[in-house]
N, CA, C and O atoms as CSV, one atom per row, in Angstrom:
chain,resi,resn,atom,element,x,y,z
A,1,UNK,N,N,-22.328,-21.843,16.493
A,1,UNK,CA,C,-22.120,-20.888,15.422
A,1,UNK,C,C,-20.619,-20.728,15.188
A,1,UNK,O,O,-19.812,-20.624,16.111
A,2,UNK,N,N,-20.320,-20.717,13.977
A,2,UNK,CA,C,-18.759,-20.324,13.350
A,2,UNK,C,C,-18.395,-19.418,12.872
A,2,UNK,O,O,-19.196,-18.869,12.116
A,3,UNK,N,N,-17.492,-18.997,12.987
A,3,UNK,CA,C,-16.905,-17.416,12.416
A,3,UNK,C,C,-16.183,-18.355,11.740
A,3,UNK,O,O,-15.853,-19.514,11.990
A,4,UNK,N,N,-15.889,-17.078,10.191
A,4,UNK,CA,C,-14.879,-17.388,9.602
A,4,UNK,C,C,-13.786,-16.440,9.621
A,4,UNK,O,O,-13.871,-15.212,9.601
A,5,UNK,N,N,-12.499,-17.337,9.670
A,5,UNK,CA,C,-11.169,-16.368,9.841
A,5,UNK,C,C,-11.239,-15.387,9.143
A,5,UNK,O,O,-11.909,-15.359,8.111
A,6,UNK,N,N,-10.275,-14.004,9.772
A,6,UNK,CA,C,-10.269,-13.353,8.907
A,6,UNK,C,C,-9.475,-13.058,8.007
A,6,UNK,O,O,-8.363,-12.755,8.439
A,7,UNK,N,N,-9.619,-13.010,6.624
A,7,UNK,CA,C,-8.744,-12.600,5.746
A,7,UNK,C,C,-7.084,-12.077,5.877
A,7,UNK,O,O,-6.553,-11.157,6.499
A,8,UNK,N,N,-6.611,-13.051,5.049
A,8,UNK,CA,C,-5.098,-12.459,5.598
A,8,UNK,C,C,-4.625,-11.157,4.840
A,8,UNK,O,O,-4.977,-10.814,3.712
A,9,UNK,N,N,-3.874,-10.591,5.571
A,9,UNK,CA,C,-3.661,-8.902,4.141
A,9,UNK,C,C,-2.898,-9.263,2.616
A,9,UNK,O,O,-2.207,-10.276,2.506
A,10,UNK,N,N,-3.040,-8.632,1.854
A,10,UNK,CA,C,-2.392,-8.940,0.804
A,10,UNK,C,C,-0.947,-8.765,1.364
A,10,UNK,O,O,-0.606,-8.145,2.372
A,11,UNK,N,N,-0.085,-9.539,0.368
A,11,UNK,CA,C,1.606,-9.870,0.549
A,11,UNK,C,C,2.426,-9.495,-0.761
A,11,UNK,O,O,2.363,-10.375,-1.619
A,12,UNK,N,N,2.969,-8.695,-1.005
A,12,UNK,CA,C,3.872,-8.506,-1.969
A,12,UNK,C,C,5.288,-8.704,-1.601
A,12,UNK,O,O,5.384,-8.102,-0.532
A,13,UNK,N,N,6.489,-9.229,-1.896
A,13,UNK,CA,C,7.862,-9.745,-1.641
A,13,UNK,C,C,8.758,-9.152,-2.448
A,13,UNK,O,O,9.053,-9.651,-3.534
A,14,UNK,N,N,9.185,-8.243,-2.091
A,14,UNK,CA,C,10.521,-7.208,-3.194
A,14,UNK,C,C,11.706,-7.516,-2.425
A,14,UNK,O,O,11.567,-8.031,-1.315
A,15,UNK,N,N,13.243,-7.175,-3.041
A,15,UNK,CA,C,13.955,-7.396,-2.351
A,15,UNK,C,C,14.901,-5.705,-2.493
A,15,UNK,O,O,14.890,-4.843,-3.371
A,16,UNK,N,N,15.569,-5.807,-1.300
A,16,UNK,CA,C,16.612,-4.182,-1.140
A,16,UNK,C,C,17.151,-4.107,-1.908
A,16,UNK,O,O,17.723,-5.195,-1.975
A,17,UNK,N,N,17.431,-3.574,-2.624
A,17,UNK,CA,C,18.529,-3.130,-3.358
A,17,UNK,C,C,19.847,-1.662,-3.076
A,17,UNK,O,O,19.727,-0.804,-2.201
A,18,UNK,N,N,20.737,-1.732,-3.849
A,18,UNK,CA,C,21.466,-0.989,-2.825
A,18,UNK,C,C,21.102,0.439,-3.353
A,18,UNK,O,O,21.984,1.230,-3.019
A,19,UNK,N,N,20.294,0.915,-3.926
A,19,UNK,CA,C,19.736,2.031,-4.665
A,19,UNK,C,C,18.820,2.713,-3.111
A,19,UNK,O,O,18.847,3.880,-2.721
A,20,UNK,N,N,18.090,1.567,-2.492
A,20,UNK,CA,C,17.434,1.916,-1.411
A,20,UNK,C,C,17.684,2.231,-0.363
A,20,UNK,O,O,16.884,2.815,0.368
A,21,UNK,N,N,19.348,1.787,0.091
A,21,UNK,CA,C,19.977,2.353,1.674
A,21,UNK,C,C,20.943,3.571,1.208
A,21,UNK,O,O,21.604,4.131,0.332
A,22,UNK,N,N,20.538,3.515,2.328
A,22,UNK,CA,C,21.628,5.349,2.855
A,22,UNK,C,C,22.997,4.727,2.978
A,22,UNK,O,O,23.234,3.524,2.875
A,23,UNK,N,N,24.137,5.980,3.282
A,23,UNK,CA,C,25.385,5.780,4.017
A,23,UNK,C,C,25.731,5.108,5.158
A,23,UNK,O,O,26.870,4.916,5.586
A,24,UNK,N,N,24.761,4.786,5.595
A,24,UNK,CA,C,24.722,3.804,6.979
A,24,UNK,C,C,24.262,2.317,6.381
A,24,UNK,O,O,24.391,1.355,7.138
A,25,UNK,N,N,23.904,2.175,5.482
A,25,UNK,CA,C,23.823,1.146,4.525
A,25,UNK,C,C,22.181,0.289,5.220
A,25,UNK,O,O,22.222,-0.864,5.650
A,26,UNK,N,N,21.228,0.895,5.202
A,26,UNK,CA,C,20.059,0.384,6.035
A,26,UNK,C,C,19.234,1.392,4.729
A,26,UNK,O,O,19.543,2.290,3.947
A,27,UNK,N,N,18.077,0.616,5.081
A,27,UNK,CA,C,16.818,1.341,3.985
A,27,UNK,C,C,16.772,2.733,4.485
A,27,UNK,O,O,16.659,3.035,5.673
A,28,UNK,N,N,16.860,3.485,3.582
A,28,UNK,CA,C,16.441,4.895,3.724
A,28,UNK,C,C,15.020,4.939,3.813
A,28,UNK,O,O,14.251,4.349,3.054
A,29,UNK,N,N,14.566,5.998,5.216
A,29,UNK,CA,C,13.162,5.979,5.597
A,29,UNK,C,C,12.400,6.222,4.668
A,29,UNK,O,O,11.312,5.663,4.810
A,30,UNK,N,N,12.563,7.208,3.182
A,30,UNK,CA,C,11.387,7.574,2.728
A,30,UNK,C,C,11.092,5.840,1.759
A,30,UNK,O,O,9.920,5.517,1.567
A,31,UNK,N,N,12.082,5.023,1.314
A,31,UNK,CA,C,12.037,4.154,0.502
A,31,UNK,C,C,10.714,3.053,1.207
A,31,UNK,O,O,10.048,2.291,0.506
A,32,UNK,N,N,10.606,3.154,2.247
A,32,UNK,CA,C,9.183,2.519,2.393
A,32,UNK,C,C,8.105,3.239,2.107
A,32,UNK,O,O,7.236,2.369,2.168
A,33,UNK,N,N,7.654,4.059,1.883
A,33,UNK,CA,C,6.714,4.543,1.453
A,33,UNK,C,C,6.473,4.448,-0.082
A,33,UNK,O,O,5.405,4.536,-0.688
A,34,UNK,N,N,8.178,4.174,-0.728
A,34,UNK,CA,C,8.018,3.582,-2.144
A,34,UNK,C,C,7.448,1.713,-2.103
A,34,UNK,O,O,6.961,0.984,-2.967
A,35,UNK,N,N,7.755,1.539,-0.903
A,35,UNK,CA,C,7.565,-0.466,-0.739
A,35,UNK,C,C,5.972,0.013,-0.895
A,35,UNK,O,O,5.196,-0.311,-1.794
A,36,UNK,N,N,5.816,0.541,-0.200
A,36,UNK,CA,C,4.166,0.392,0.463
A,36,UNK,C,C,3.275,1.211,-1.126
A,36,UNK,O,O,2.145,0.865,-1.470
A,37,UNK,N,N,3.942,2.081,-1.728
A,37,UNK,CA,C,3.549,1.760,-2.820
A,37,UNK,C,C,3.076,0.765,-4.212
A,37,UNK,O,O,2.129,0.310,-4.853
A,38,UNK,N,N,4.211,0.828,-4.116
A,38,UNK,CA,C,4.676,-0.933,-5.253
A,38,UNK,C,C,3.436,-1.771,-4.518
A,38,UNK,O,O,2.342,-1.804,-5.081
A,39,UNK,N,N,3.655,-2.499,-3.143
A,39,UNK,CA,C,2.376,-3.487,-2.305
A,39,UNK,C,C,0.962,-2.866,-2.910
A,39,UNK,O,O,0.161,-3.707,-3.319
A,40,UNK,N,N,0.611,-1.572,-2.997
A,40,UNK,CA,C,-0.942,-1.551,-3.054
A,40,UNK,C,C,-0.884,-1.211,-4.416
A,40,UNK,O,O,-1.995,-0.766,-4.701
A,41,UNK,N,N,-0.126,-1.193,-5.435
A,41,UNK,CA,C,-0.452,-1.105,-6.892
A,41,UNK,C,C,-0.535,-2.680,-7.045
A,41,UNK,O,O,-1.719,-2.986,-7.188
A,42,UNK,N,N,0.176,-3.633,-7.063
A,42,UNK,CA,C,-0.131,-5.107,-6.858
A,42,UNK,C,C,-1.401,-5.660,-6.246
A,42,UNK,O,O,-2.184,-6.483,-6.720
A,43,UNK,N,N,-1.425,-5.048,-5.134
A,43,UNK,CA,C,-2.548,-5.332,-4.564
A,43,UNK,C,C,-4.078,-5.166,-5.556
A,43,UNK,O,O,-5.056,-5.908,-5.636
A,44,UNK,N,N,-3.679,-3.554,-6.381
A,44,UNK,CA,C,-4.937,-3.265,-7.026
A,44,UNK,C,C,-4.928,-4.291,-8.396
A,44,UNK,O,O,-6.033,-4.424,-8.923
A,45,UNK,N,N,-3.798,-5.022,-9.019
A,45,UNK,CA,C,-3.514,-5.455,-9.893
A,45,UNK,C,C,-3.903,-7.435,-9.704
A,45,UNK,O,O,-3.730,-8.371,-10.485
A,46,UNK,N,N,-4.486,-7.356,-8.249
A,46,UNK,CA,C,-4.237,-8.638,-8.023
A,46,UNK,C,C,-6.342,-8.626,-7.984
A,46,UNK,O,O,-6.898,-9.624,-7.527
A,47,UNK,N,N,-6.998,-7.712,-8.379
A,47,UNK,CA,C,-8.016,-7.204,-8.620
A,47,UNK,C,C,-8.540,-7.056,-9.738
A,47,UNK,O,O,-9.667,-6.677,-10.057
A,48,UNK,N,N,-7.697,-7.363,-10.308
A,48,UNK,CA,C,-7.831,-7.050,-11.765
A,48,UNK,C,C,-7.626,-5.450,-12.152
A,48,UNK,O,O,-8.146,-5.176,-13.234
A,49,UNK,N,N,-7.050,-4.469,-11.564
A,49,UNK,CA,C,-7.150,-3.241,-11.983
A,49,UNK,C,C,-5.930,-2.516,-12.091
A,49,UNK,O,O,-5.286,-2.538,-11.042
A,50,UNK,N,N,-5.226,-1.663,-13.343
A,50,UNK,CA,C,-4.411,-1.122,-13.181
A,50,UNK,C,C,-4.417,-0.027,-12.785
A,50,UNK,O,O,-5.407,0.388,-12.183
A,51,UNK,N,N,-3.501,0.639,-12.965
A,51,UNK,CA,C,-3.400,2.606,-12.712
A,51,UNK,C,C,-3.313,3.022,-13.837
A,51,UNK,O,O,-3.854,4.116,-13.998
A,52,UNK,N,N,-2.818,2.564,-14.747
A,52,UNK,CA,C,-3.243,3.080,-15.889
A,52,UNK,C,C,-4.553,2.883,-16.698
A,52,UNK,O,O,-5.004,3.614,-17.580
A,53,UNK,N,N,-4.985,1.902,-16.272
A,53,UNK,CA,C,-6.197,1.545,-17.582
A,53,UNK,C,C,-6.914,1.981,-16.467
A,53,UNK,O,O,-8.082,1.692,-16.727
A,54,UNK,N,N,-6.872,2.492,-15.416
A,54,UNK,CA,C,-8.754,2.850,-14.491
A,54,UNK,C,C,-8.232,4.682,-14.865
A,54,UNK,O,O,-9.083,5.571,-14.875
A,55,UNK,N,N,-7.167,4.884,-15.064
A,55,UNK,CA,C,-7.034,6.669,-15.890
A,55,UNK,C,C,-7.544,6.397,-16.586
A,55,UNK,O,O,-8.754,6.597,-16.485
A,56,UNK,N,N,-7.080,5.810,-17.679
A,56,UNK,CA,C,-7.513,5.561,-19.465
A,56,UNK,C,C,-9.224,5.418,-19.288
A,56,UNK,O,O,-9.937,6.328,-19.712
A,57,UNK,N,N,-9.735,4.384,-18.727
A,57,UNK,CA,C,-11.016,4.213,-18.776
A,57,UNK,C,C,-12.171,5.178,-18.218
A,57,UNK,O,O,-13.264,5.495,-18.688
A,58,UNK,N,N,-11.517,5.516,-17.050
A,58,UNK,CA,C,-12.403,6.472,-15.804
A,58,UNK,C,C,-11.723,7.707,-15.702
A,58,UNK,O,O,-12.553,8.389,-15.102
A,59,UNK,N,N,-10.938,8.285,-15.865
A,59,UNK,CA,C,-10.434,9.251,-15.357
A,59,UNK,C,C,-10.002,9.429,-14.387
A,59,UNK,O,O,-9.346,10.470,-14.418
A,60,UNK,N,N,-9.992,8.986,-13.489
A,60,UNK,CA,C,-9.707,8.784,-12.002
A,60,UNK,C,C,-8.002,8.273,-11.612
A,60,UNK,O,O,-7.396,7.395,-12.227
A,61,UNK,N,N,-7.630,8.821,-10.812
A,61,UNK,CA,C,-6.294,8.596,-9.878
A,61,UNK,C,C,-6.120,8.535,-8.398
A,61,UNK,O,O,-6.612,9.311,-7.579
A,62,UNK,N,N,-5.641,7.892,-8.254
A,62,UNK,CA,C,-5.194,7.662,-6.520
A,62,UNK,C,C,-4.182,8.690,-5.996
A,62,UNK,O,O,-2.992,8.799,-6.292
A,63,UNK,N,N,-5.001,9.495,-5.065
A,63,UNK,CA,C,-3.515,10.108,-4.403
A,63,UNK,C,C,-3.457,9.839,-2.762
A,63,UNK,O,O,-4.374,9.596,-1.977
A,64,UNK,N,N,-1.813,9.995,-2.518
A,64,UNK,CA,C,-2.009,9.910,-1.111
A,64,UNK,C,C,-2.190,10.846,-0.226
A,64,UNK,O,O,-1.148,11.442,0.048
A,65,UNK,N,N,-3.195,11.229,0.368
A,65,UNK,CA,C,-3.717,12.147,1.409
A,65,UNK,C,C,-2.913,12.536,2.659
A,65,UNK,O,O,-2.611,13.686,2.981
A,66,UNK,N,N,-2.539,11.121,3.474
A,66,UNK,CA,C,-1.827,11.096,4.482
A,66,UNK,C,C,-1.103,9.943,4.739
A,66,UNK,O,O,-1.252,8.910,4.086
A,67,UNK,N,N,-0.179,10.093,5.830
A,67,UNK,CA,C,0.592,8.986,6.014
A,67,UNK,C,C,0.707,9.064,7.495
A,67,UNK,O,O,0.564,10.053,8.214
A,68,UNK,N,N,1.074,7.484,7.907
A,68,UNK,CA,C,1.825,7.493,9.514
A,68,UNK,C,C,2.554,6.557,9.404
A,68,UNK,O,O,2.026,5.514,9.017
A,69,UNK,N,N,3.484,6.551,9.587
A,69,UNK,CA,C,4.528,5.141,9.282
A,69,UNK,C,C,5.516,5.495,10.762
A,69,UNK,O,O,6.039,6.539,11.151
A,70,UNK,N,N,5.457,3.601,11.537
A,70,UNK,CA,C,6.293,4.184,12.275
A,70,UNK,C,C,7.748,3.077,12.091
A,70,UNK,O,O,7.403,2.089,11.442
A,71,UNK,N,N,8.403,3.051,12.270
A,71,UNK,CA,C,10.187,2.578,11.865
A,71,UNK,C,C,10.384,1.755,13.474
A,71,UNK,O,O,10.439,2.193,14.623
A,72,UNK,N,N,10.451,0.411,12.904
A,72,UNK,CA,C,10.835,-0.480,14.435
A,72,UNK,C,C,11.918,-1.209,13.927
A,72,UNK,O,O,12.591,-1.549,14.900
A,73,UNK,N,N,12.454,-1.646,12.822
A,73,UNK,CA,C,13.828,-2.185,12.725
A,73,UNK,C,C,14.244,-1.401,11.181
A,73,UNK,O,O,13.557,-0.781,10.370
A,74,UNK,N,N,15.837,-1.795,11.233
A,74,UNK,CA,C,15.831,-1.592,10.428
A,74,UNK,C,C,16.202,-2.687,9.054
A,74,UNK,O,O,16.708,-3.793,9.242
A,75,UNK,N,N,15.943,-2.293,8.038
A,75,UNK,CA,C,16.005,-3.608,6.573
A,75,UNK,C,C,17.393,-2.846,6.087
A,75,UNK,O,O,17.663,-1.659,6.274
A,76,UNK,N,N,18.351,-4.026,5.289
A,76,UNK,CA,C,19.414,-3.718,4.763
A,76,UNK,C,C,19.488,-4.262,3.240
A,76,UNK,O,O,18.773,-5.096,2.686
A,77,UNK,N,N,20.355,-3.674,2.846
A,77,UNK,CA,C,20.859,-4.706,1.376
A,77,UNK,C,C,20.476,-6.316,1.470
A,77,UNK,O,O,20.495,-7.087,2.429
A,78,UNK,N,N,20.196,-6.462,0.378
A,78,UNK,CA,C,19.677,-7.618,-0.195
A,78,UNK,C,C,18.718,-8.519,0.620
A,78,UNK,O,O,18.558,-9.729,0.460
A,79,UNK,N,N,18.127,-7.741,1.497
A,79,UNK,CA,C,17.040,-8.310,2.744
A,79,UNK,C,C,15.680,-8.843,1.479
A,79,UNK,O,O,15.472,-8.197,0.452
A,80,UNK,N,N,15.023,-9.912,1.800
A,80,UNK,CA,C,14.115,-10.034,1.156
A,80,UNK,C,C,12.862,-9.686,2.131
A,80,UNK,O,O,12.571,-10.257,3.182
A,81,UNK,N,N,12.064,-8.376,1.380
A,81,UNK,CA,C,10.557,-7.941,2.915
A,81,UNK,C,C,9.235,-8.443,2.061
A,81,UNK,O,O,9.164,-8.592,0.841
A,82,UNK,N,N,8.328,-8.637,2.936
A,82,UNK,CA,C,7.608,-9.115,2.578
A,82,UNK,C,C,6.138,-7.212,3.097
A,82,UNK,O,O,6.051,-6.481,4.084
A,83,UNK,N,N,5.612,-7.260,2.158
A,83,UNK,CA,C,5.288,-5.602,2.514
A,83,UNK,C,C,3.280,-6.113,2.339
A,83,UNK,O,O,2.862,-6.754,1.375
A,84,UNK,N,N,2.685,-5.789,3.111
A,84,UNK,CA,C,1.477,-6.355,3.216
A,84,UNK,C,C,0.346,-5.226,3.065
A,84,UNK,O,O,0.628,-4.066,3.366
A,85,UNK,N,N,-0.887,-5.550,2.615
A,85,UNK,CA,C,-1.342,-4.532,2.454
A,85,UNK,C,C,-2.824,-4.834,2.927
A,85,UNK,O,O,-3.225,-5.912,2.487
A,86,UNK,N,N,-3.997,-3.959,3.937
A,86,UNK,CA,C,-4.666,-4.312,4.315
A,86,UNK,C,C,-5.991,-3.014,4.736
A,86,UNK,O,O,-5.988,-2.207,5.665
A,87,UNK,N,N,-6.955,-3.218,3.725
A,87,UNK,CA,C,-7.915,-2.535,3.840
A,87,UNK,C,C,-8.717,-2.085,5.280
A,87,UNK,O,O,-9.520,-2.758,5.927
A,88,UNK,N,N,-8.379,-1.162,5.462
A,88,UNK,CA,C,-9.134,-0.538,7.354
A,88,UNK,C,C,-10.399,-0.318,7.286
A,88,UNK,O,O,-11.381,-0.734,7.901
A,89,UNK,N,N,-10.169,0.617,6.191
A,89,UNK,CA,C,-11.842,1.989,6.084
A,89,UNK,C,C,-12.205,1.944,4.418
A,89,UNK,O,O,-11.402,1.166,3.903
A,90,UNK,N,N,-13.048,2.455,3.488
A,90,UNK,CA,C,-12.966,2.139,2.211
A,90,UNK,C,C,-14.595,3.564,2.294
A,90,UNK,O,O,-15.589,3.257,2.953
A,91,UNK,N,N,-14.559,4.427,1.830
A,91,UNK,CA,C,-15.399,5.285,1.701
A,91,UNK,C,C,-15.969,5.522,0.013
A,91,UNK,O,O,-15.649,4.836,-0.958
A,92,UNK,N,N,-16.829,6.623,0.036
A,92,UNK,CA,C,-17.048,6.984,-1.467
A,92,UNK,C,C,-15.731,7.384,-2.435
A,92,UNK,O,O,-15.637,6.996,-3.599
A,93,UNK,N,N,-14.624,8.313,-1.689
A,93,UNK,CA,C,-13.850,8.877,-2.160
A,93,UNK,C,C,-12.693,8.195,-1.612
A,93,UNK,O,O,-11.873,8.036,-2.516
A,94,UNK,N,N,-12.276,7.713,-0.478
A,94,UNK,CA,C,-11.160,7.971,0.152
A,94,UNK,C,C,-11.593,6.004,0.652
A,94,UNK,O,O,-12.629,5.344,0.735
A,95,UNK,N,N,-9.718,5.669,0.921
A,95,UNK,CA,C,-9.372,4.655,1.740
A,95,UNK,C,C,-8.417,4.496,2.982
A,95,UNK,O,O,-7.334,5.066,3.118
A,96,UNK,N,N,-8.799,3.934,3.549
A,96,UNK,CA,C,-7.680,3.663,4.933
A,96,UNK,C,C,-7.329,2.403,5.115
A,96,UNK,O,O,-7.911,1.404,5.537
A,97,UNK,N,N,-5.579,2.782,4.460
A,97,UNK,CA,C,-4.840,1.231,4.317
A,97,UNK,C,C,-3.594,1.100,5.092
A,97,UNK,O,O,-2.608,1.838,5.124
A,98,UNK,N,N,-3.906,-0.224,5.835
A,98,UNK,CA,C,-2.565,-0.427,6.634
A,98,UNK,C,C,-1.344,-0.856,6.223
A,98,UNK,O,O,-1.518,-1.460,5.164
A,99,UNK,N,N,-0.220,-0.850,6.519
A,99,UNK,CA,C,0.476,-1.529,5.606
A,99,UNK,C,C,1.720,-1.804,6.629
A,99,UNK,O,O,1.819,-0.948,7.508
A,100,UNK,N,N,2.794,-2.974,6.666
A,100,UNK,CA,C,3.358,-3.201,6.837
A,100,UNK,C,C,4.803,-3.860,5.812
A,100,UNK,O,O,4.756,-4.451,4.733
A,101,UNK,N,N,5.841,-3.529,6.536
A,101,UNK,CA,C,6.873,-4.130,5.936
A,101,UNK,C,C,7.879,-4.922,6.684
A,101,UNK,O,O,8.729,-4.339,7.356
A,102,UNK,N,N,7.829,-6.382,6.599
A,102,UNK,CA,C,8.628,-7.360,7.244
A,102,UNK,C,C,8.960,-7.979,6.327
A,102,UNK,O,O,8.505,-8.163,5.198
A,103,UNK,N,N,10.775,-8.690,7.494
A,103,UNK,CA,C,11.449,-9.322,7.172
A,103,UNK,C,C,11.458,-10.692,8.331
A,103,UNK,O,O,11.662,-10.775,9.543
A,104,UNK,N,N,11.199,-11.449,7.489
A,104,UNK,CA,C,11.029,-13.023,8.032
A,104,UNK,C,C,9.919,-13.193,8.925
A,104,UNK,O,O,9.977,-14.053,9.804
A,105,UNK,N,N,8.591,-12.217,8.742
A,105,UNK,CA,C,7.669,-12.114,10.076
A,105,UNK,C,C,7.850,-11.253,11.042
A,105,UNK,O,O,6.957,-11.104,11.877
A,106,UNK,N,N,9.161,-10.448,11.120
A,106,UNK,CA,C,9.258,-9.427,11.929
A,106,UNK,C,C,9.255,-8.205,11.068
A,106,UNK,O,O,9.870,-8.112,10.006
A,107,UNK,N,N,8.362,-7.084,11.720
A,107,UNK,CA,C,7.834,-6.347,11.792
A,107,UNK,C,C,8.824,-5.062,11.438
A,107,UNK,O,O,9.486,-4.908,12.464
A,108,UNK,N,N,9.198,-4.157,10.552
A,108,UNK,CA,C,10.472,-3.369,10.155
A,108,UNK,C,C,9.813,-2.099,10.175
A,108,UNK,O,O,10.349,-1.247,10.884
A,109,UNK,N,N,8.635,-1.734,9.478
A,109,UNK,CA,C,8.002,-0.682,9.358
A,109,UNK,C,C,6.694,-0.852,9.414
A,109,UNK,O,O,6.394,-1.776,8.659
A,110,UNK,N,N,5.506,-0.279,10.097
A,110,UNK,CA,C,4.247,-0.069,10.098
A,110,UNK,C,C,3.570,1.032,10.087
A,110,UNK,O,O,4.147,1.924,10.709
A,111,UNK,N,N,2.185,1.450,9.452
A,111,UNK,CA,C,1.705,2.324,9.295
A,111,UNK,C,C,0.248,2.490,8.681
A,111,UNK,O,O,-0.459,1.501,8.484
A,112,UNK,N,N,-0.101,3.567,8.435
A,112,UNK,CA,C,-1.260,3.614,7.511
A,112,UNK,C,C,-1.185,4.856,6.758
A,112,UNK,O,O,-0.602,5.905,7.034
A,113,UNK,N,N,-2.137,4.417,5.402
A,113,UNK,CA,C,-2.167,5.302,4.125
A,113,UNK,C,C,-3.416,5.765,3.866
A,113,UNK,O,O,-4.146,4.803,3.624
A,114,UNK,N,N,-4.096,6.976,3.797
A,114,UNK,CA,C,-4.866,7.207,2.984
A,114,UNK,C,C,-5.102,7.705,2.158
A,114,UNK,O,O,-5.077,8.934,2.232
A,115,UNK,N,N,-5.364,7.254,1.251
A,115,UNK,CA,C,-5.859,7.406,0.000
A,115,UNK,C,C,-6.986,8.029,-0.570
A,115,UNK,O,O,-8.072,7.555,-0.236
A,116,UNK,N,N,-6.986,9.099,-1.450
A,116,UNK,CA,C,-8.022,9.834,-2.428
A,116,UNK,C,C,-8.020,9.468,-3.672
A,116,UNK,O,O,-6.981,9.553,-4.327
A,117,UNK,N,N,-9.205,8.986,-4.229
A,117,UNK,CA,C,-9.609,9.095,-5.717
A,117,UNK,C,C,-9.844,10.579,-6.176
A,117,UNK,O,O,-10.539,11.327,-5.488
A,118,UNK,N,N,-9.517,10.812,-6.827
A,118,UNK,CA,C,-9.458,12.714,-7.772
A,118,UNK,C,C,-9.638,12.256,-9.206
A,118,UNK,O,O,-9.184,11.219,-9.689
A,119,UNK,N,N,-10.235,13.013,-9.707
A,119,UNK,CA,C,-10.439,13.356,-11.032
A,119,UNK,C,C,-9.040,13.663,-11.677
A,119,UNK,O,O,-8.486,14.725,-11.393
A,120,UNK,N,N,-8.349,12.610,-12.687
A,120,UNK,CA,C,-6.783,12.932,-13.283
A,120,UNK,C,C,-6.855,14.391,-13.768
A,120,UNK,O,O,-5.888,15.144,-13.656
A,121,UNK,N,N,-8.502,14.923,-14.529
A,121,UNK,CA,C,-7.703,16.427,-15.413
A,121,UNK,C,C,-7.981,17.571,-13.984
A,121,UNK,O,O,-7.090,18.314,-13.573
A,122,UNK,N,N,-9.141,17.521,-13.481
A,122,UNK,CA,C,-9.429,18.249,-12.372
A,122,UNK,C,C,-8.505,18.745,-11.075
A,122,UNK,O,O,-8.201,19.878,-10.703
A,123,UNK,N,N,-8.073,16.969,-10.354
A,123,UNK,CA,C,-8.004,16.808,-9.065
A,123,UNK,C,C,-9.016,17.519,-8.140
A,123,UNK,O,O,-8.983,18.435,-7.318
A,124,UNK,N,N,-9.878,16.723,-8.626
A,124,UNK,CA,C,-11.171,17.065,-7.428
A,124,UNK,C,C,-11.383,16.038,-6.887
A,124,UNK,O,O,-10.856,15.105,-7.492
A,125,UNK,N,N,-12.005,15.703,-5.866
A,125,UNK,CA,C,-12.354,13.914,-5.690
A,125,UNK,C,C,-13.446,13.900,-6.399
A,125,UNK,O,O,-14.095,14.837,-6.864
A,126,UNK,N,N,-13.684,12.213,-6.475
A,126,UNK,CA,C,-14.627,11.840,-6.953
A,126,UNK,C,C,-14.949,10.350,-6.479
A,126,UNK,O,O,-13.884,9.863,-6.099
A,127,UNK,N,N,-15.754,9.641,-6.378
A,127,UNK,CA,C,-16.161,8.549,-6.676
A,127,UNK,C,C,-15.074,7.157,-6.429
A,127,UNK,O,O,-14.529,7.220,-7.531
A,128,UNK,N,N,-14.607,6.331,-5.954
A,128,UNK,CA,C,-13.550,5.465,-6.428
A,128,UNK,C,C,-14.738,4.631,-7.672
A,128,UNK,O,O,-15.906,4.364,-7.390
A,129,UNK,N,N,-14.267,4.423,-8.650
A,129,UNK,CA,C,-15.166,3.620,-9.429
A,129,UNK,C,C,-14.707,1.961,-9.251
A,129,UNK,O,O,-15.367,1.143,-9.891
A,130,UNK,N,N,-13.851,1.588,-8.592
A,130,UNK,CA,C,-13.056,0.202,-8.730
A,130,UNK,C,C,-14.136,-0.770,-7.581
A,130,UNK,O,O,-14.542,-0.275,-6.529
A,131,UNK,N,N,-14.397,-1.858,-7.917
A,131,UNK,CA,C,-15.407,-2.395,-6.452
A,131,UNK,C,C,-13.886,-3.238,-6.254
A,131,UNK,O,O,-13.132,-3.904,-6.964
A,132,UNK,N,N,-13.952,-2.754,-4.803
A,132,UNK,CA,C,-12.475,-3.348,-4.060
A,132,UNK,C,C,-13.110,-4.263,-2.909
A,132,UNK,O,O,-14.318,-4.241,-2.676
A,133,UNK,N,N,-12.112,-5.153,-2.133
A,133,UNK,CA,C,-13.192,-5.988,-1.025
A,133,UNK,C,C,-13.629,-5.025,-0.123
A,133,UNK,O,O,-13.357,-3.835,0.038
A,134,UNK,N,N,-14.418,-5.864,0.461
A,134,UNK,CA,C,-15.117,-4.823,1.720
A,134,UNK,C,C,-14.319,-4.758,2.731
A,134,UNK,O,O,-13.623,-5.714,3.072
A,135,UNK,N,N,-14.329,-3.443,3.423
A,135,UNK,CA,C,-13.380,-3.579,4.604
A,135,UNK,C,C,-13.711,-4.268,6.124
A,135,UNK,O,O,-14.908,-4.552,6.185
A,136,UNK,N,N,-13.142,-4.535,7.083
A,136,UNK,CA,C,-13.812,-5.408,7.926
A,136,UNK,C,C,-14.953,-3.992,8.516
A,136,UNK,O,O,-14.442,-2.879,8.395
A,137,UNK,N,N,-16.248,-4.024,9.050
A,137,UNK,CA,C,-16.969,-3.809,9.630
A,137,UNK,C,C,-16.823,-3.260,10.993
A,137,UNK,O,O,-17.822,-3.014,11.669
């Protein structure tokens, strides 16, 4: 019997800019949580789905619930990261996404996101209406 590998996480590739480091000239901590943004709007876009047209169509918005991100190196100016994005948990309402941000294969920032679908006029949850992959089991 054969298993098949498992799925590699999605990969999005941005590069630093100097808008993103501090006075110490290294990524400012909250600016990954903007990477790890940008990664799972791509990610949803690599799905066929935007953030705007699943408002426009459904009503529905993504918010982020929680975060854990933990900081193991740091990224500088003009570093090219490669920021990955990888489905944990996937519920009626809510997701649990891992995400990482490396440079050259090493590991800069890691963490996880979760995510709520809400109603855009409400903010109530609701439903994710998007069929996204399945998460591993």
């Amino acid at each position: 019997m054969s298993s098949s590998p498992e799925p590699s996480p999605f990969r999005h590739t941005l590069r630093v800019y100097w808008e993103d480091t501090d006075a110490g000239g290294v990524v400012f901590y909250a600016n990954y949580l903007k990477f790890f943004e940008r990664a799972r709007t791509e990610w949803l876009r690599s799905f066929g789905h935007s953030q705007q047209r699943l408002r426009e169509e459904t009503g529905a918005i993504f918010i982020v619930a929680e975060t854990h991100i933990r900081y193991l190196r740091p990224a500088r100016l003009d570093d090219q990261l490669d920021v990955t994005v990888e489905l944990l948990e996937a519920g009626r309402a809510t997701m649990l996404i891992a995400q990482q941000a490396l440079r050259g294969g090493e590991s800069l920032a890691e963490g996880t996101i979760r995510i709520g679908c809400v109603d855009a006029a409400t903010l109530r949850p609701r439903r994710i209406p998007l069929v996204l992959p399945a998460a591993p089991p």
